[in-house]
N, C-alpha and C positions, 0 to 999 in steps of 0.2 A: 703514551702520547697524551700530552694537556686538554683536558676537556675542549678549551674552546677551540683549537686547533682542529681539531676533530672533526668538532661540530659543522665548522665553516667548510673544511674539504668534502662531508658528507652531503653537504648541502648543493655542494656542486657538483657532485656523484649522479644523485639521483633524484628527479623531480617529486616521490612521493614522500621525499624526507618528510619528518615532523619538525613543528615549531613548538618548542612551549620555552616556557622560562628561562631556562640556559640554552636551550633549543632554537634561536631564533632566525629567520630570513625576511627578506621582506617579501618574497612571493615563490609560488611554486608554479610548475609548468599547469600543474592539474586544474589551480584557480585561474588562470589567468585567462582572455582571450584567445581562442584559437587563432590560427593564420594558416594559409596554404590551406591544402585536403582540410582539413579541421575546418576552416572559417566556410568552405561549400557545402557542407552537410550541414550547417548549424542550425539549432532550431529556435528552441524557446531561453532563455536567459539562465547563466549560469546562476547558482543560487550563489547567497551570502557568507555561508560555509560548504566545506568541498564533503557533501554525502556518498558513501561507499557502498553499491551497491554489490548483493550479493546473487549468484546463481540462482536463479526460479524465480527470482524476485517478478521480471515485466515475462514470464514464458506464455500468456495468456497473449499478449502482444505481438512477442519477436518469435517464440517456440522455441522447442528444447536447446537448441546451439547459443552455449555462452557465449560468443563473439557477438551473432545478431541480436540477443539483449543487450550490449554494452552499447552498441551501436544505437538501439533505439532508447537507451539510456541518457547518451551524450545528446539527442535530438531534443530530449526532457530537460535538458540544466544541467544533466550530473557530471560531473568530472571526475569522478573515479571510481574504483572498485574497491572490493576487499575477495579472498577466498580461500575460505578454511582450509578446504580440500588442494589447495593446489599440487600439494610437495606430491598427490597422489595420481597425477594428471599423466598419461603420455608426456613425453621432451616435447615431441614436437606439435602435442595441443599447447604447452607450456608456452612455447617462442611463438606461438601462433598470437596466443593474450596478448606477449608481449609484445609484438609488432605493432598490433591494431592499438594497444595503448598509445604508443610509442606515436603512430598516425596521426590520433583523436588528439593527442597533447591530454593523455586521461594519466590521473596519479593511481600508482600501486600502493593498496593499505596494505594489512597483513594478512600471512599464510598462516598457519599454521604449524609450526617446526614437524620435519619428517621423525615420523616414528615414535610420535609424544602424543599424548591422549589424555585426558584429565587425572585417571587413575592408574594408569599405563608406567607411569616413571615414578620412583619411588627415592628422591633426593636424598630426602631428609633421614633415610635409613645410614648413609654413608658410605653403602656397600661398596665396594670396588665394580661390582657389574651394571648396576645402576648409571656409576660415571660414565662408564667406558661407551655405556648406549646412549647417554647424552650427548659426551662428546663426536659420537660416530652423527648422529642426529645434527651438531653441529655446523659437520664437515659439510654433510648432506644438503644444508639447510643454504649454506654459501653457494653451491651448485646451481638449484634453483632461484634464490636471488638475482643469478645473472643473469637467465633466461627469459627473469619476466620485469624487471629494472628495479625490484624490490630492494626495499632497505628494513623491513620492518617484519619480522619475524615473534608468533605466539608463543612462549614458552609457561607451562605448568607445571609446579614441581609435584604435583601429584599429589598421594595421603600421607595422612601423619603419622610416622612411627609409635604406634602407641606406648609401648615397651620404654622409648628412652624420654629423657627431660626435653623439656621445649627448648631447651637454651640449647640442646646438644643438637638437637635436631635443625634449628636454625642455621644452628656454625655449620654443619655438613651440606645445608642447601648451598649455603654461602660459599664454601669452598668450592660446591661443583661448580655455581655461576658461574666464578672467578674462570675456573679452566675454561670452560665456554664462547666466557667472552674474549679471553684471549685468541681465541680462533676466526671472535666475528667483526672483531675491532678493528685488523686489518684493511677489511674489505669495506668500513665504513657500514655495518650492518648492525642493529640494534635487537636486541633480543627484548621484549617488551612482558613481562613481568604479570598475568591475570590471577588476582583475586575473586574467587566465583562463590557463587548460594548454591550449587543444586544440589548439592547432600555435605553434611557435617564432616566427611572422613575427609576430605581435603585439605590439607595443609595450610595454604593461602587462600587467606578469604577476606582482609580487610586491607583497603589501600594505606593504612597508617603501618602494616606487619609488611607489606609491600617497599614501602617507602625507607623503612630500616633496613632491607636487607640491600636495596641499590646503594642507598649509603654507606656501605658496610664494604659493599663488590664495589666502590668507589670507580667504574670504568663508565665512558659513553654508552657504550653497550648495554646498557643493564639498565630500562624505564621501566614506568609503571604504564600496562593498559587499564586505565580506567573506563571500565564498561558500566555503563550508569543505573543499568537493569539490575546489575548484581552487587551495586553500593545501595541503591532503594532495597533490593529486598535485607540485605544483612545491617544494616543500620541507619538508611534514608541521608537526611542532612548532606546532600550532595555537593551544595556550594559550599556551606562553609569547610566541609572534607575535602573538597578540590585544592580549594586554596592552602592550604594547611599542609599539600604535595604536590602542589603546582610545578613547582623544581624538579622533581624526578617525571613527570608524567611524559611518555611519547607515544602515547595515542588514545581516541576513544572511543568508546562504541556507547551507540543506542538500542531504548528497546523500550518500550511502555511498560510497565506492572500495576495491575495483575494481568497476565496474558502473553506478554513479550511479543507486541505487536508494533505499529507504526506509534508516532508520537500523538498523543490525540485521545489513545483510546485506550487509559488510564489514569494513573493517580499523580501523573509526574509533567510538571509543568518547563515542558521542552522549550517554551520560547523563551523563556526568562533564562534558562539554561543557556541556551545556545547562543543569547545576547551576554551574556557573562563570558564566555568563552571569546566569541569574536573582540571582544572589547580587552582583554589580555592579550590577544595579538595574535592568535593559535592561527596559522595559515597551514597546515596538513589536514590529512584524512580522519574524517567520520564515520566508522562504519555503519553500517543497518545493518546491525546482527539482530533479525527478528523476522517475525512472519509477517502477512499480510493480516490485517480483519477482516474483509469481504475476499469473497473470490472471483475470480477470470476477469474479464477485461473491467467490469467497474469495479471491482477489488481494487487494482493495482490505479485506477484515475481515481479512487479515494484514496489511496496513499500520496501518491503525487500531491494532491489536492494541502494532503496535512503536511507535508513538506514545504511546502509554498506557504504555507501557513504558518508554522509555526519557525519558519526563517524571514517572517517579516518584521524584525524585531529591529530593522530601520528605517 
């Protein structure tokens, strides 16, 4: 199917779709004003970009039940989630998210692909058992996409084959994508592509090694998550590196360094970021893949705090 074809059906698939460069819409359900049920609970103003909050994030506030966090999330501004863990949820905690999403008019970021782990899949080796657990991961991964309105799915190709050339290793990640995304393309689902820092044995680690391989898997299906925590710590220069694969990128996460806390409380200057971002058009989800810096209830009103803060970049 033709990129942009794609794109636009995708887009009217599912509210948490991404926008970026070939990516584009002009609004998502997640940003936008509530109405109905939505517009009677509403609290304090949506932010400028749509933050994705994650599990434990407000549990000092709402308590341990994900639903009454998302709830007192959307009462904050937020308009949507993200959740690593989903694919590992009960069904019916699953369709429960997505209901209440579905309610609030809250956007779904990404899960986590079922059965993948950062060192858990092993691409780049080419094995035949490697693929087959991918693609069974794939199949898996469509399942839960419909459960909870997702379109945006975490994929990590794991370590690096030490033994073989880089060039072989790449063609074989390549090729698994390829089968992959044939299976998620259908459904209008994106497999989103992390470059990570937390240890050298990982295969992907820089969004420019990122950006060559969606190029290569030439399908929708195949973007970069640019998570900004793990472009600061493996080589900084985040704007000018954004832009550079602005085209492939459908999605991205925060995190401050050093600490991978809220914005605020590090080296990395999120509002100048997040105004670069809005001002290219990106109307999809931000995740908050990060921890809090204080804890319990004025922990989580100091994060708050740095969100409003560092989204007042108009």
């Amino acid at each position: 199917m033709k990129r942009r074809n794609f794109v636009q059906s995708s887009v009217l698939a599912g509210a948490s779709l991404l926008t970026t460069g070939v990516l584009k819409a002009s609004a998502l359900a997640g940003c936008a004003q509530p109405t109905g049920e939505a517009a009677a609970v509403a609290g304090d103003k949506p932010f400028n970009l749509n933050y994705g909050i994650h599990d434990g994030i407000f549990k000092s506030h709402a308590g341990d039940d994900f639903i009454d966090q998302i709830k007192f999330a959307y009462d904050k501004g937020f308009r949507a989630i993200e959740d690593n863990g989903m694919s590992g949820r009960p069904v019916e905690q699953q369709k429960k998210i997505g209901d209440t999403l579905a309610k609030l008019g809250m956007a779904m970021g990404v899960f986590v692909q079922p059965g993948l782990g950062n060192d858990s899949n092993m691409l780049a080796t080419g094995n035949s058992d490697q693929v087959e657990k991918f693609i069974a991961s794939c199949k898996q991964a469509v399942e839960v996409a419909k459960r909870i309105g997702s379109k945006l799915v975490t994929v990590v190709p794991g370590d690096f084959a030490r033994k073989l050339p880089i060039g072989v290793q790449t063609g074989n990640v390549i090729e698994a994508i390829k089968k992959g995304t044939a299976i998620l393309e259908p459904h209008g689902i994106i497999m989103v592509l992390e470059p990570l820092s937390d240890n050298p044995d990982l295969f992907l680690r820089t969004p420019d090694q990122a950006y060559a391989i969606c190029k290569a898997v030439g399908s929708p299906s195949c973007k970069i998550l640019y998570d900004m925590y793990h472009v600061q710590r493996n080589q900084g220069n985040i704007i000018p590196t954004l832009d550079l694969v602005y085209d492939e990128i459908g999605y991205y996460q925060i995190g401050d360094n050093p600490g991978r806390k809220e914005p605020g409380t590090g080296e990395v200057n999120y509002k100048n970021i997040f105004k670069h971002i809005y001002n290219k058009g990106y109307k999809g989800v931000m995740g908050m893949e990060h921890g809090t810096a204080g804890t319990g209830k004025e922990g989580e009103l100091a994060l708050i705090k740095a969100y409003r803060e560092a989204d007042s970049f108009i």
